[in-house]
N, C-alpha and C positions, 0 to 999 in steps of 0.2 A: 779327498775331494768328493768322490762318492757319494761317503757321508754327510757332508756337507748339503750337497746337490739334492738329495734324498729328505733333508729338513726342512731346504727351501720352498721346493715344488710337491711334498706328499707331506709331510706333518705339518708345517705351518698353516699349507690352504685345508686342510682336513681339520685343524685344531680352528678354523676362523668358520667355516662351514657349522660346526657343530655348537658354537658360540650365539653364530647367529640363528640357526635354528631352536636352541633352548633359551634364547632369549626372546625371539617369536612367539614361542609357544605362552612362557613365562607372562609375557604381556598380555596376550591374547586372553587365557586363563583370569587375571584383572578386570575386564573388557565388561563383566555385571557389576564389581565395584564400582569403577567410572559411572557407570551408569545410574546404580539407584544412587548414588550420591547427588548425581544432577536430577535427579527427578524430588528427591529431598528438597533441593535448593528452589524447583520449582513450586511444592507445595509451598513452602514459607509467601511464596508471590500470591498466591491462591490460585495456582494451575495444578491439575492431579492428571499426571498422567500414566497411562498403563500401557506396557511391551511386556508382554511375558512370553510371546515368540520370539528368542535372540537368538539368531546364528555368527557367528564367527570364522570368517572365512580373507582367501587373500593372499596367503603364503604363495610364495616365500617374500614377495616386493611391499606387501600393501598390508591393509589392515583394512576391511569389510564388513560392519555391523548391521547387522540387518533383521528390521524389527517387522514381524506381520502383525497387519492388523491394529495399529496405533490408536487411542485413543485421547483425547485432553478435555475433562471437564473443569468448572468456573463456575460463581457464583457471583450476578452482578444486578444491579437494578429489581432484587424482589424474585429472580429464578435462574435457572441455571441454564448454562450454556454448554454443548459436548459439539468436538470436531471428531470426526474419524474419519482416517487416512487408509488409505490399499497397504501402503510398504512406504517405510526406510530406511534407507542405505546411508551409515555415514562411512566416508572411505578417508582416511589417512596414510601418509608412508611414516616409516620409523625415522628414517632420515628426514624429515621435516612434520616433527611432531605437534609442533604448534598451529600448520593450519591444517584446515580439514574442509572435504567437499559433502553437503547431505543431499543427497540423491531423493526427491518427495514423488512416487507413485501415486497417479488418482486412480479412478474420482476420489473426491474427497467431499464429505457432506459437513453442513454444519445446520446447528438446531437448537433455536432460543427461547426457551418456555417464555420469558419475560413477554418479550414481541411478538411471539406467536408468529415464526418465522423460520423458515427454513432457506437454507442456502447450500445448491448444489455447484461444484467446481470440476471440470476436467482442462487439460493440458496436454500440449506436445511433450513439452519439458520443463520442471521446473527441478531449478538448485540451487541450495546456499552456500556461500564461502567462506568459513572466516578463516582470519590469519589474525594472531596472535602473537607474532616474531617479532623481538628485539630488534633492532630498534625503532621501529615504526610502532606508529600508537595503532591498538586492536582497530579492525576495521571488519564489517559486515557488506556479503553481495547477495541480493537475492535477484535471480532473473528466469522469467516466464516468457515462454513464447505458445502462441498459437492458446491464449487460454478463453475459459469460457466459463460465464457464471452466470446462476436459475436463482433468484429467488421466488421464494413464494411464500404464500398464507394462506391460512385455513379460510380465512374470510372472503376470498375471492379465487375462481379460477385461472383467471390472468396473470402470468407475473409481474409482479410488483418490478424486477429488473432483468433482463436478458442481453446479456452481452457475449458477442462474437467476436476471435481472431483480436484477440488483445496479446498486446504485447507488453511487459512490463518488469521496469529494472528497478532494483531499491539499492541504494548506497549508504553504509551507515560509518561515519568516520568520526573518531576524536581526534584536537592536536591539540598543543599544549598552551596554544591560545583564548579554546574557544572551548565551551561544550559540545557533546558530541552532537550534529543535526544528521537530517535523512534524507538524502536525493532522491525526488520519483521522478522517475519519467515514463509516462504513462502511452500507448496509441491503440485506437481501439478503429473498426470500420463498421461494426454493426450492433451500436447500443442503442437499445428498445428500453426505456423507463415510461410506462404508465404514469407515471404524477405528470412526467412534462410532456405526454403526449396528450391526456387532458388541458392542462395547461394553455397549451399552443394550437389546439386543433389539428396538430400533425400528425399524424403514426407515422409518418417516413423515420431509420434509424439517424442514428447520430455518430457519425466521425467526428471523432475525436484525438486531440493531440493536445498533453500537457505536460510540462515541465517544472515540478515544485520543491520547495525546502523547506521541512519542518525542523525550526531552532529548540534546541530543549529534550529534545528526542527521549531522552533517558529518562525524563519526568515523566512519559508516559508507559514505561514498561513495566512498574513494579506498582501493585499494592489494588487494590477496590477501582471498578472507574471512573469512581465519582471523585473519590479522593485522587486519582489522577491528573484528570482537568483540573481539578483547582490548582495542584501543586503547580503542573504545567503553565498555567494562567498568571500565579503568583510568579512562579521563575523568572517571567518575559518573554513565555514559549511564542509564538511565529509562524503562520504559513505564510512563506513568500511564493509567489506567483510567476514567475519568471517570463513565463510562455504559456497560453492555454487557447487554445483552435477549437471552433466545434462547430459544425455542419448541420443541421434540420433541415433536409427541403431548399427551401428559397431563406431559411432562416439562421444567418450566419454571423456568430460572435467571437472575439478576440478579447483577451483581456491580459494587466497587470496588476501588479499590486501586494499589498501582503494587508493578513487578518491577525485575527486573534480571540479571544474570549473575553465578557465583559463580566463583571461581580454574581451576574446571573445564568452564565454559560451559554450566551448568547453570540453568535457571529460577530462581529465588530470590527470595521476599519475600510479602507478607501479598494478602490479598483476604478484602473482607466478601461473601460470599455470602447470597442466598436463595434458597430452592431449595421446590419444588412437586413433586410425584410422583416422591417422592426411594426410594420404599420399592424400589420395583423393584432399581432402578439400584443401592442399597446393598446388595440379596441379591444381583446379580450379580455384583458385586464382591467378595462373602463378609467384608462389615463385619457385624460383630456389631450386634446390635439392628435387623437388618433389617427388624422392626414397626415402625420409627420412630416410637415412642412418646415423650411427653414424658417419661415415666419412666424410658424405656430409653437410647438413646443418645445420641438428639438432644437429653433433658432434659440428659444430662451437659454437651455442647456448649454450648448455650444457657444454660448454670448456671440453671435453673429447678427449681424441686422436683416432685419425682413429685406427676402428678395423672391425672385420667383420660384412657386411650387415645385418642389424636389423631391420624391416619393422615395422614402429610406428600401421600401420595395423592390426598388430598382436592382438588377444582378451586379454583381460585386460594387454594391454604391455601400460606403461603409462611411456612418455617423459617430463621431467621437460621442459618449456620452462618460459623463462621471460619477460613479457609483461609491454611496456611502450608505454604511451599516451603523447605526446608532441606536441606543435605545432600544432595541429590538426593530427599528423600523428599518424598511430600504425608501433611500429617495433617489431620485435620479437627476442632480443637482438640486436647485433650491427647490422640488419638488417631493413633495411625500407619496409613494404609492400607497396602494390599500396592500401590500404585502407588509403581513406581519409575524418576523422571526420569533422561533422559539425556541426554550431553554434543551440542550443537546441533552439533557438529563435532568 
């Protein structure tokens, strides 16, 4: 009995101890294979990426890869693009080998000879999830809170976009219906973009709330981005619009709908709009009936019959309008503005 008891509780848990510590190790030891193997898989895409700080850490629960210093360059549009990251952490358990969490350390800068453009990012938190486990189809989470992004260009001291206290969730799912698409949901409280503060006359920021789904998703993650959009384009690729809120000042827009790209990668397709302190914005732009009257332009829009003057001005007064991308042009029902769309590339 002794004997027995002596197997049970000292050499079994000792032989199970010692199993799983040299199979820890064993894995861990792998942990550079894994890796330039995926970094191979990424040159083939035309990403080049460089970790040559790797540590391996975690024992005895987890599994902790952690890379200083990360870089990815790209070749796209005529010059090259490089991200660099502070650190990343990918963390895995043994016992649930298929998904994994990647821990992204900022700032994180990025920089595009092409557009002569630089774009700087910091964050509270940002991480990815995948899960790759039987029997659910792979799925992708990426979620940002508290983040913030500088662009800029050598051509002007201004940035070109400045957003604050963005919060931001990405969802990337296949099933065995569908291709896989991408859920954003987007909310920001302080975005500053120069083009639409020219635009509008406003520098007040922009609150923001959106909610979208890009169909086709997977057409855009492999190969050149030229040859992407099309492939995407030809697919039947899709941004649906679900939900989209935005704030300027006295300047307040709502919208649905879904797009898409036309033969010459041009915006294309419908949005129901409403629109609040529309008057301004429409004399800037030198749209006829810039009293936004119900009589005048907005009644023609909205097919309603002339009645008495109704300033789209008005605080939470919100005008249906319907918005259509064609041709490269936007009209705002049967009317054509002087905005004219151009090719994404």
């Amino acid at each position: 009995m002794r004997k027995l008891l002596f197997w049970l509780f000292v050499v079994v848990p000792a032989i199970v101890v010692l199993a799983w510590v040299g199979g820890w190790f064993a894995a861990s030891s792998q942990s550079d294979k894994y890796i330039n193997a995926w970094i191979e898989r990424e040159k083939v895409n035309g990403r080049h990426w460089s970790c040559k700080d790797r540590i391996v850490q975690g024992f005895p629960l987890e599994f902790r890869i952690s890379c200083t210093n990360p870089s990815m360059t790209t070749q796209a549009r005529g010059g090259q693009q490089t991200l660099q990251l502070q650190k990343l952490d990918v963390v895995y358990s043994p016992l649930t080998p298929r998904s994994a969490k990647v821990l992204v350390t900022g700032p994180a800068r990025f920089e595009d000879s092409a557009a002569s453009m630089s774009l700087a990012g910091t964050w509270e938190r940002l991480d990815i999830e995948l899960n790759y486990s039987w029997p659910s189809q792979p799925h992708a989470s990426v979620n940002a809170s508290n983040l913030s992004i500088r662009t800029a260009s050598p051509a002007s001291e201004e940035p070109l976009l400045n957003a604050q206290a963005l919060t931001l969730a990405l969802h990337m799912k296949a099933n065995q219906s569908a291709p896989r698409s991408l859920a954003i949901n987007l909310t920001g409280e302080g975005i500053a973009a120069r083009a639409l503060n020219d635009a509008t006359g406003n520098p007040q920021p922009i609150k923001l709330i959106a909610t979208l789904d890009v169909a086709q998703i997977e057409k855009l993650l492999r190969g050149e981005l030229r040859a992407r959009l099309d492939a995407w384009r030809e697919s039947g690729g899709t941004l649906t619009i679900s939900e989209l809120k935005a704030n300027k000042g006295n300047l307040a827009l709502e919208a649905e709908g879904r797009l898409a790209l036309d033969l010459q990668r041009r915006p294309a397709g419908n949005l129901n709009l409403r629109a609040a302190g529309l008057t301004t914005l429409m004399q800037r732009l030198g749209l006829p009936g810039g009293n936004a009257t119900r009589g005048g332009l907005l009644g023609s829009l909205v097919r309603r019959p002339a009645a008495q003057p109704e300033s789209s001005d008005q605080p939470g007064r919100f005008i249906p309008l319907p918005l259509i991308l064609r041709d490269g042009a936007v009209w705002l029902g049967p009317i054509k503005s002087p905005i004219a769309l151009r090719p994404l590339l």
